[in-house]
matplotlib code that plots the C-alpha trace (Angstrom):
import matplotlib.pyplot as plt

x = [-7.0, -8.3, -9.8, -7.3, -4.6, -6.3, -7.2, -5.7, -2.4, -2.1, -2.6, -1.9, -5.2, -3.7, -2.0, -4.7, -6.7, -4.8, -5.6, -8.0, -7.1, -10.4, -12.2, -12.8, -12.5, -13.0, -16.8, -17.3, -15.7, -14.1, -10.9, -9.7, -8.2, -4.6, -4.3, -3.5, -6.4, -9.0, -7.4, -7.7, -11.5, -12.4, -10.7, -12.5, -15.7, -14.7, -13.9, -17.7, -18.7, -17.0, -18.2, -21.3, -21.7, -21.3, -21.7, -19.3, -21.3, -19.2, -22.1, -19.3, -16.6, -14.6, -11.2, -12.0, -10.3, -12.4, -13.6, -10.0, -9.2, -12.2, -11.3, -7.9, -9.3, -12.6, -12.0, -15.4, -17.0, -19.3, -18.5, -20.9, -20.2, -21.4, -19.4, -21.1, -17.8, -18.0, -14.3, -13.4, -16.0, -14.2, -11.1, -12.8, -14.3, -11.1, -9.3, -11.6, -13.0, -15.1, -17.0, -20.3, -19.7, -22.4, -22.6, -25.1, -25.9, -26.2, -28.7, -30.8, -31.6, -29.1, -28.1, -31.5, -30.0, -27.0, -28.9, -31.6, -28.9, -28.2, -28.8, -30.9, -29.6, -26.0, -25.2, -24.1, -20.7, -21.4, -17.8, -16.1, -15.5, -18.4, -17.9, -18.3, -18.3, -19.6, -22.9, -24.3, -25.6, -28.6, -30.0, -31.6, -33.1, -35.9, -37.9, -34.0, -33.9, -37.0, -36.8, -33.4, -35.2, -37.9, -35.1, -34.8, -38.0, -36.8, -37.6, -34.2, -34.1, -32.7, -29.3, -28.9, -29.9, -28.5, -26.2, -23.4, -23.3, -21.7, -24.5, -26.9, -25.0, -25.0, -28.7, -29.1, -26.7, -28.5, -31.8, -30.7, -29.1, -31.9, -34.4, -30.8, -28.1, -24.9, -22.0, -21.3, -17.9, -17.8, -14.6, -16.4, -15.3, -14.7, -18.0, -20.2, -18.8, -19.7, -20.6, -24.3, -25.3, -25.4, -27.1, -30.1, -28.3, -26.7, -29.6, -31.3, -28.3, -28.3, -31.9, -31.8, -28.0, -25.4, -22.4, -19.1, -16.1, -15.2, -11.1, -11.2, -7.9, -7.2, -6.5, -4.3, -5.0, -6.0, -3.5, -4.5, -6.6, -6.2, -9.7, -10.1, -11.9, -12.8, -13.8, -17.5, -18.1, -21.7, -24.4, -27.3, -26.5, -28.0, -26.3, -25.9, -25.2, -21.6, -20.4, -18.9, -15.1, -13.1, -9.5, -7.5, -3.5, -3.2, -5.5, -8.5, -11.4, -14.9, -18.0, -21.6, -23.3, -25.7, -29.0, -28.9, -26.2, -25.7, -21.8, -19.9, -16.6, -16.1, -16.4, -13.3, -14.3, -12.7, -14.8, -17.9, -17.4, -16.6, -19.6, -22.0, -20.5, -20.4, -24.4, -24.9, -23.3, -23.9, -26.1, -25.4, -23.4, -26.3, -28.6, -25.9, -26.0, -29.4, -29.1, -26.4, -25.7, -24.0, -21.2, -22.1, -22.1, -21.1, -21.5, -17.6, -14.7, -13.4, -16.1, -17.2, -13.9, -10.8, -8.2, -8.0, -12.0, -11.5, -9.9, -13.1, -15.5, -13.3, -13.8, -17.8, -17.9, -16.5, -18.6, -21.5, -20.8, -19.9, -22.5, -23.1, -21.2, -17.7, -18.0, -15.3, -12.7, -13.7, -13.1, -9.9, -8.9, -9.6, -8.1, -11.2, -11.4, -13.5, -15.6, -17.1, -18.0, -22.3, -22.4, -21.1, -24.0, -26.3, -25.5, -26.9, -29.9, -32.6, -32.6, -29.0, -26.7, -26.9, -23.4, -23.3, -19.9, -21.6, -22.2, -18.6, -17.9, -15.0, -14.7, -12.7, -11.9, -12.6, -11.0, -11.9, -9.1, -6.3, -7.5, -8.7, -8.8, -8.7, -8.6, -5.2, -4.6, -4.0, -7.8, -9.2, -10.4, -13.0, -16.8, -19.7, -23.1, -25.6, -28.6, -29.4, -26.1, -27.1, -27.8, -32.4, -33.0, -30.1, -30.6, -27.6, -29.6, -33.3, -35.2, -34.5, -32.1, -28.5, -27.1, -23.0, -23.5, -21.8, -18.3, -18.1, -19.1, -18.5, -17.4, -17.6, -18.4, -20.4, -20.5, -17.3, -13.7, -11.6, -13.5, -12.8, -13.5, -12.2, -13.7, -14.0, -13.6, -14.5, -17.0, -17.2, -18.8, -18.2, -17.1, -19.0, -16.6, -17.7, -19.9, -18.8, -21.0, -21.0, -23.2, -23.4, -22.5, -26.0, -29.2, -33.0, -34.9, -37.5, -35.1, -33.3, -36.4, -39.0, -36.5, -35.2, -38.7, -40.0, -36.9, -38.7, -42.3, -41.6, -42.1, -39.1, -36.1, -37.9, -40.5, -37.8, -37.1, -33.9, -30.4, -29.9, -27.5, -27.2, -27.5, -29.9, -31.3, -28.5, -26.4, -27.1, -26.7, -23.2, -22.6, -23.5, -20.9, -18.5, -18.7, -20.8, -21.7, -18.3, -16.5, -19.0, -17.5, -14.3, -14.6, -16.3, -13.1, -10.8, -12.9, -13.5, -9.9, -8.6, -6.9, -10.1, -12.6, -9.2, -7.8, -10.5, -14.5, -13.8, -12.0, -15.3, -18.2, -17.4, -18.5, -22.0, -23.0, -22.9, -20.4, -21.5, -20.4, -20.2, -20.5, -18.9, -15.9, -13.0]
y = [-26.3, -23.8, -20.8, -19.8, -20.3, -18.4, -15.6, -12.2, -10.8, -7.2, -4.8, -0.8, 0.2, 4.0, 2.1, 0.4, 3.4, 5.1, 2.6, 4.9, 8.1, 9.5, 9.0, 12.4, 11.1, 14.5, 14.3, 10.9, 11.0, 8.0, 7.5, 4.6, 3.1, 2.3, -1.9, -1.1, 1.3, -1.6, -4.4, -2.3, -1.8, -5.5, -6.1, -3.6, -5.2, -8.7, -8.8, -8.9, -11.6, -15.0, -18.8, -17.5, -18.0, -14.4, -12.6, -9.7, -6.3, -3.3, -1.2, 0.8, -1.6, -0.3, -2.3, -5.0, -3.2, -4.4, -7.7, -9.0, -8.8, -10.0, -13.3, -13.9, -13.0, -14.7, -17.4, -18.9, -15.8, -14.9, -12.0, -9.7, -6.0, -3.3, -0.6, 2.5, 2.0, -0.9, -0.8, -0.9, -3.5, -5.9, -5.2, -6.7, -9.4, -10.3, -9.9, -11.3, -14.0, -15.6, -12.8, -11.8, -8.3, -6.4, -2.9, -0.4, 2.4, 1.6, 4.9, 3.9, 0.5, -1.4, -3.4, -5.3, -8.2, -8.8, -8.5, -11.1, -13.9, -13.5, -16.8, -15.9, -17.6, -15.7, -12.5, -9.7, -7.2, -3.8, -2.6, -0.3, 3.9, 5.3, 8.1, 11.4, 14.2, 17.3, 17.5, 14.6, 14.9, 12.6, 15.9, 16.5, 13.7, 14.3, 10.2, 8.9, 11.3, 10.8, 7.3, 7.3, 10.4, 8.1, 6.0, 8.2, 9.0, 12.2, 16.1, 18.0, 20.9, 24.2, 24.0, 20.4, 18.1, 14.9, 16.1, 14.4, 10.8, 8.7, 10.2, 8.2, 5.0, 4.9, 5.2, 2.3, 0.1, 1.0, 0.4, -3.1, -4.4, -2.6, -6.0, -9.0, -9.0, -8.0, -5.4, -2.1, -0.4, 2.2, 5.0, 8.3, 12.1, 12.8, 15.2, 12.6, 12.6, 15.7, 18.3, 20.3, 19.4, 15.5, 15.6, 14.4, 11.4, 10.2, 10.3, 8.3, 5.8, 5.6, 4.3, 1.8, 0.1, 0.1, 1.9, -0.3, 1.5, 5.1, 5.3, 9.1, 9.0, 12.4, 13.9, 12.9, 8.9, 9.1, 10.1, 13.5, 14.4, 16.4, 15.9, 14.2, 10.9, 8.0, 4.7, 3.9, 0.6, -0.2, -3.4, -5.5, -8.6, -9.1, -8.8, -6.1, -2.8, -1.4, 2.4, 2.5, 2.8, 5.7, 6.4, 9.4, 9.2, 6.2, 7.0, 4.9, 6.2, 5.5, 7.3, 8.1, 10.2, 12.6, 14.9, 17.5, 16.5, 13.3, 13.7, 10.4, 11.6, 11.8, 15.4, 16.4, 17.8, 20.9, 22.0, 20.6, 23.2, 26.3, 25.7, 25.2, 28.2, 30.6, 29.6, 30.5, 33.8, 34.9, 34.4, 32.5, 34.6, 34.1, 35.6, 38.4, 40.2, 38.6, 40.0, 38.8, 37.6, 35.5, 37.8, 38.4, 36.4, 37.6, 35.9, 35.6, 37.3, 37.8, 40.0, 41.6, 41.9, 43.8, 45.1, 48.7, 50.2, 52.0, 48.0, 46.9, 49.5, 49.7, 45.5, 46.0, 48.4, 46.5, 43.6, 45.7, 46.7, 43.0, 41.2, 37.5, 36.3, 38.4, 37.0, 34.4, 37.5, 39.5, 36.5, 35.9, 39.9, 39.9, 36.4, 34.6, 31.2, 29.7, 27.1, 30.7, 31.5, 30.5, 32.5, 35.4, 34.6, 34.3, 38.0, 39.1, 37.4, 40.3, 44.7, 45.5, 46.3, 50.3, 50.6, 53.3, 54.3, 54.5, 50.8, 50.4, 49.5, 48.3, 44.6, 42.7, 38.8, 37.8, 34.6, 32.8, 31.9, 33.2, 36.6, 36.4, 39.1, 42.0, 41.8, 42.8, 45.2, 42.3, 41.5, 45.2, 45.1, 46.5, 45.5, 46.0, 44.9, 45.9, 43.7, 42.3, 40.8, 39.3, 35.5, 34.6, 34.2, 35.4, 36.2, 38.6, 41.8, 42.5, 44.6, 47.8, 47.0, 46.5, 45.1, 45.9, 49.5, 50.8, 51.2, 48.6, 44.8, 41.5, 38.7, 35.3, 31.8, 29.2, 25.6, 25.0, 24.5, 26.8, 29.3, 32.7, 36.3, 39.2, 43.5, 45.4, 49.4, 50.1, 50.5, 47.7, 44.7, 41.6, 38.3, 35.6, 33.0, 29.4, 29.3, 33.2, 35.7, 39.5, 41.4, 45.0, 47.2, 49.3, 47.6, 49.2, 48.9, 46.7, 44.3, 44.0, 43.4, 41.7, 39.7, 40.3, 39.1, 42.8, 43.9, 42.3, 43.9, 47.8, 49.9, 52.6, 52.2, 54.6, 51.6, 49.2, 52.3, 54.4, 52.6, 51.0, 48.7, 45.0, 43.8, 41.8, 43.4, 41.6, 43.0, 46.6, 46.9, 44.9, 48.2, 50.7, 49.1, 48.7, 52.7, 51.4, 48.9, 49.0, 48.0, 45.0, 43.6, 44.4, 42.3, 39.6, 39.1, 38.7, 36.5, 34.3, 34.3, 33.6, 30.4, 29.7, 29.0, 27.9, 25.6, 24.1, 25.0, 24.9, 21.4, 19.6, 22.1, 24.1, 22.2, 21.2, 24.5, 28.0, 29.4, 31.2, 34.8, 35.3, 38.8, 41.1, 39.0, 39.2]
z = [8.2, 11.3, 11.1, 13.1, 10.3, 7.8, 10.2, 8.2, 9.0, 10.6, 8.1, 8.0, 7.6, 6.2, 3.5, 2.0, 1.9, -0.4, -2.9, -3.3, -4.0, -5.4, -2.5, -0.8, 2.9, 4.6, 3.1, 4.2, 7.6, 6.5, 8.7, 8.7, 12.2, 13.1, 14.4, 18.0, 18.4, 16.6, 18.9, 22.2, 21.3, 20.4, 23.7, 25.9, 24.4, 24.0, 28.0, 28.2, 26.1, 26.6, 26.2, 23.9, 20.5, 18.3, 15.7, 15.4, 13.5, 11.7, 10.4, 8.4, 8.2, 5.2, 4.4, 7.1, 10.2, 12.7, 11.0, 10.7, 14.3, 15.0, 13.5, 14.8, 18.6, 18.3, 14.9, 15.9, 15.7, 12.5, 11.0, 9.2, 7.5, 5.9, 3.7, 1.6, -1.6, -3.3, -4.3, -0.3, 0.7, -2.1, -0.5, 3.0, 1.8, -0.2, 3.3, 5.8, 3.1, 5.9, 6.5, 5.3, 3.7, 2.1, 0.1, 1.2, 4.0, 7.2, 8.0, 4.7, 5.6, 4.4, 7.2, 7.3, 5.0, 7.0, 10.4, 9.3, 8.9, 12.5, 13.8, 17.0, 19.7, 18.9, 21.2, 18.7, 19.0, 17.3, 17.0, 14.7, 13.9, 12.1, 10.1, 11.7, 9.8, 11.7, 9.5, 7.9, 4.2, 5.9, 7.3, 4.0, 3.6, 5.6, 5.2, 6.4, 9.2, 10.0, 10.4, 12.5, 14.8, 15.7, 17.3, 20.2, 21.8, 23.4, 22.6, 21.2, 23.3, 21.8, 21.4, 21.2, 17.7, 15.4, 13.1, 12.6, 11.1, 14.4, 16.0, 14.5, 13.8, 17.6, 18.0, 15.3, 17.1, 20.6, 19.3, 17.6, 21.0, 23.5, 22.2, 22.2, 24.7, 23.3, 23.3, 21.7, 21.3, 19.1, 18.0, 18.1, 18.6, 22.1, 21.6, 22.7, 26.4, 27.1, 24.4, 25.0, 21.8, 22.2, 25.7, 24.8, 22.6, 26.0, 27.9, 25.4, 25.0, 29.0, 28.9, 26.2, 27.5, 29.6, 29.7, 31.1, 30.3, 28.4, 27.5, 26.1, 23.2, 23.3, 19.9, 16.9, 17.5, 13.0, 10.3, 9.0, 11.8, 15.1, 16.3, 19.8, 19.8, 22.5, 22.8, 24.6, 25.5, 26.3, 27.5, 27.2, 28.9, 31.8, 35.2, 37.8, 36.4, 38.1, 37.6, 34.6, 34.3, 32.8, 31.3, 30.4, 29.9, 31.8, 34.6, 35.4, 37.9, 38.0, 37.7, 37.3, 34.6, 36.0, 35.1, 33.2, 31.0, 31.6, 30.7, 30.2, 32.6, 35.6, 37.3, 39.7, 43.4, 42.7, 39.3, 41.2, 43.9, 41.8, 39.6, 42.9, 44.2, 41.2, 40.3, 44.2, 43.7, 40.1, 37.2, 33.6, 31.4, 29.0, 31.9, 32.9, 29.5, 28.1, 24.4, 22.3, 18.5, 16.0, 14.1, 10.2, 7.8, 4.3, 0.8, 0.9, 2.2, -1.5, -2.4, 0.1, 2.9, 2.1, 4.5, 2.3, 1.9, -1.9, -3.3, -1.3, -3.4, -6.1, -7.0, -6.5, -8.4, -11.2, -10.2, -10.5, -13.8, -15.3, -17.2, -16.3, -19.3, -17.2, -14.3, -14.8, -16.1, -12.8, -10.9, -11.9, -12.3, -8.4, -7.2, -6.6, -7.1, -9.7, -7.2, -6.0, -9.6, -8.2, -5.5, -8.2, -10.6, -7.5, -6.5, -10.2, -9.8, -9.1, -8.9, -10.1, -7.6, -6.5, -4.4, -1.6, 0.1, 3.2, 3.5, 3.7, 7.4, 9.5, 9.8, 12.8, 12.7, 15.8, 16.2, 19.6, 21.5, 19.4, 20.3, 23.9, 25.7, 22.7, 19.0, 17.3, 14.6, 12.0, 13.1, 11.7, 8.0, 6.1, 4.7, 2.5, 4.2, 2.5, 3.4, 0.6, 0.1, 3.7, 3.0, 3.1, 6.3, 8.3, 11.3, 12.2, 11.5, 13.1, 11.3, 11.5, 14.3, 13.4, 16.4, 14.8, 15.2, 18.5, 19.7, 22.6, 22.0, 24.3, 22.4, 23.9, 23.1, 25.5, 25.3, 23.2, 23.9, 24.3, 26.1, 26.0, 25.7, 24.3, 24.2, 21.6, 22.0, 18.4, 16.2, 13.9, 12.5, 13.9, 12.2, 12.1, 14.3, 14.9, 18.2, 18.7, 19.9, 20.2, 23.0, 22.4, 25.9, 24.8, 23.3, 22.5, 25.7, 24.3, 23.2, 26.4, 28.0, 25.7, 23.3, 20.1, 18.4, 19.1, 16.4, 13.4, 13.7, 14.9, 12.1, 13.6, 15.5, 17.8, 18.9, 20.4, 23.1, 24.4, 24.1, 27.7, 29.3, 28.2, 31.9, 33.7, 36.6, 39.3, 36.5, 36.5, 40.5, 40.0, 37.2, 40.1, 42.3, 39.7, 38.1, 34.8, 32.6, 30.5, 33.5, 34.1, 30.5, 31.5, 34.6, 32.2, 30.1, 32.9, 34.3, 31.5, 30.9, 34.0, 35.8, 37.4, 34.4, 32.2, 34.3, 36.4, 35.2, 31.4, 31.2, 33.5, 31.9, 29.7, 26.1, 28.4, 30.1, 30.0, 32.2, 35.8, 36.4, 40.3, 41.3, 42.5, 41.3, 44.0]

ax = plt.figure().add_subplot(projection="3d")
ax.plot(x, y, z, "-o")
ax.set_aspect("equal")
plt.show()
């Protein structure tokens, strides 16, 4: 009997997973992929490699997905995987039983086995959904990262790193197929096309291979999961290299990535021309208002956040006064949960805690995009900061400088979807918002002009200089025509926010560059 006959039916990769209910797939980034998303990849990257013999690769092949088509599209094919549970790979290799199915890590070496038995004349298809997971526990192994680093022979620029685990199953796959001819097509988040932080990844993947064809899915294409992925379909064989081809809702164009960011989409005449035009006109919006921060970052909002300011002193006072031994009672006398209990116990490490009133300060959750343009009143609540409840090393307070004090702060993010930007006319502390930033209207002098490294070695607030604006020098003459430097953020917020930068700069550059601010705005 065939091949062909014994080829595995279609199965609902979601169902077998939850075989497996202890698995925590959020950790591992393990998403396993619908049928007609694994056919229409083996098909973008099987259109590239006929009449050869081949050996199909899923670095991370978990229940067989990718393996199982495989062999019912190509049943001469040999089949070879790799999965990190061993209770899924015996699932695989019970339902692809010709395959080669290993246990092991593909970023700690253990594809070496598998790849050996490669006979060498065969071209080799990389296929599959690697795990992505936002940060990869590889990052602290330093001899694994390490070694994958060393894959890609370009500096990381600030800004910019390897963090995430598809990340560097890419660069492994790249650097297998950079010395054999063969295909890549990988599932990854839609990131890779165009996010700043994985610039430097593109530009090394465009040197080593050849990109054919990018089909970006949009979000919701996993069970569970809203994040936005694509497919990337990429070359060694040789032959003429053609612009590679690209699809969004049905709509196919070609393109070519360009320097500096080396973005895998195409980029629309329209968002071309506005960017030309506003960098001609303006300055970066990092350049416009050159000092700006990170929001804090507490220990925990249980603790240390409360929406009244006596509950707030109130509970640390009685968290003061518990021994170590209490802490679990205090926990759940104030409602929080036990997971936190360390960072309790972590607190009592050291000088007991001497409370001050006057550390109590108001709080606002800024949250991006749900709160462009101002903050709410459900936003306003109240914290503690002392500085040494301040996590080692954060970098949210200078010195002696605390960049929260002062009643009128910009808050903005760059490089990350949505953009958007909202002012706030109050004194308070800012939030700590994913890729948020606050930049006070009024800054020291010194700092405004010399950098925020000056902060950490003047002995007096009086060193960094007089409280100035937080404009550049284009800046400042844009405030005399304007009647001020508060209505130079005001302008800022309406222009982030407006149909120009939403509907036309941000969808092209926004997750790749920082936004330019032409002035005087019309």
């Amino acid at each position: 009997m065939s091949r062909a006959r014994l080829a595995p039916p279609v199965l609902d990769e979601e169902a077998l997973v939850h075989q497996f209910p202890e698995i925590d797939r959020l950790a591992l980034g393990a998403f396993y992929t619908p049928a007609p998303l694994v056919e229409r990849t083996l098909r973008l990257a099987l259109a590239h490699l006929e009449g050869e013999p081949l050996t199909v690769v899923d670095p991370a092949c978990g229940a067989g997905a990718f393996l199982s088509a495989a062999a019912r599209m190509r049943p001469e094919a040999r089949l070879c995987g790799l999965e990190l549970l061993p209770e899924v790979a015996r699932v695989c290799q019970a339902r692809v039983p010709e395959a080669d199915v290993h246990v092991g890590d593909a970023l700690r070496g253990g594809l070496e086995p598998l790849l050996e038995r490669i006979p060498s004349g065969h071209r080799e298809l990389w296929v599959g959904n690697p795990p992505y997971n936002g940060t990869s526990a590889l990052l602290k192994d330093r001899a694994a990262w390490s070694r994958l680093r060393a894959l890609m022979p370009l500096a990381l620029p600030p800004g910019t790193s390897l963090r995430d685990d598809f990340a560097f199953f890419l660069l492994l796959a790249a650097h297998r197929l950079s010395t054999r001819p063969g295909v890549l097509a990988f599932i990854t988040p839609s990131s890779l096309l165009d996010a700043f932080l994985y610039a430097p990844l593109r530009q090394a993947l465009l040197g080593m291979l050849k990109l054919r064809a990018v089909v970006d899915l949009g979000p919701g294409a996993f069970t569970g999961t809203q994040v936005r992925t694509c497919i990337t379909v990429w070359s060694s064989l040789p032959g003429r290299a053609r612009p590679p081809s690209f699809e969004r809702d049905g709509k196919r164009s070609t393109f070519t990535p360009e320097a500096p960011e080396w973005r895998l989409a195409p980029t629309p005449e329209e968002a071309a021309a506005l960017d030309a035009r506003w960098r001609a006109q303006g300055e970066p919006l990092t350049t416009l208002v050159p000092v700006s921060f990170p929001g804090l970052k507490t220990r925990f909002d249980e603790l240390l956040v409360d929406e009244d300011p006596r509950r707030l002193l109130d509970r640390l006072r009685h968290f003061a006064r518990t021994p170590p031994r209490g802490l679990p009672a205090f926990a759940r006398a104030h409602g929080i949960p036990e997971a936190l209990l360390p960072k309790l116990r972590a607190l009592k490490d050291g000088p007991p805690l001497r409370l001050e009133a006057s550390n109590v300060r108001p709080f606002f959750r800024y949250a991006g995009a749900r709160h462009r343009g101002s903050l709410p009143p459900e936003a306003r609540a109240f914290c503690y900061l002392d500085r040494r409840l301040i996590p080692r090393g954060d970098h949210r307070l200078r010195g002696l400088y605390d960049p929260h004090l002062g009643a009128v702060k910009l808050l903005f993010n760059v490089r990350e979807l949505p953009l958007s930007a909202a002012l706030l006319e109050e004194e308070g502390c800012v939030h700590d918002h994913r890729h948020a930033r606050f930049a006070p209207l009024l800054v020291p002098r010194r700092i405004r002009d010399e950098g925020l490294s000056v902060a950490r070695a003047a002995r007096s607030l009086e060193e960094l200089g007089p409280l100035v604006p937080n404009l550049s020098p284009r800046g400042l003459a844009w405030a005399e025509q304007l009647g001020g430097p508060l209505q130079v953020f005001r302008e800022l917020v309406r222009f982030l926010n407006g149909s120009e930068v939403q509907q036309h700069w941000a969808p092209v550059f926004g997750a790749s560059r920082v936004v330019p601010v032409p002035f005087p705005l019309r």
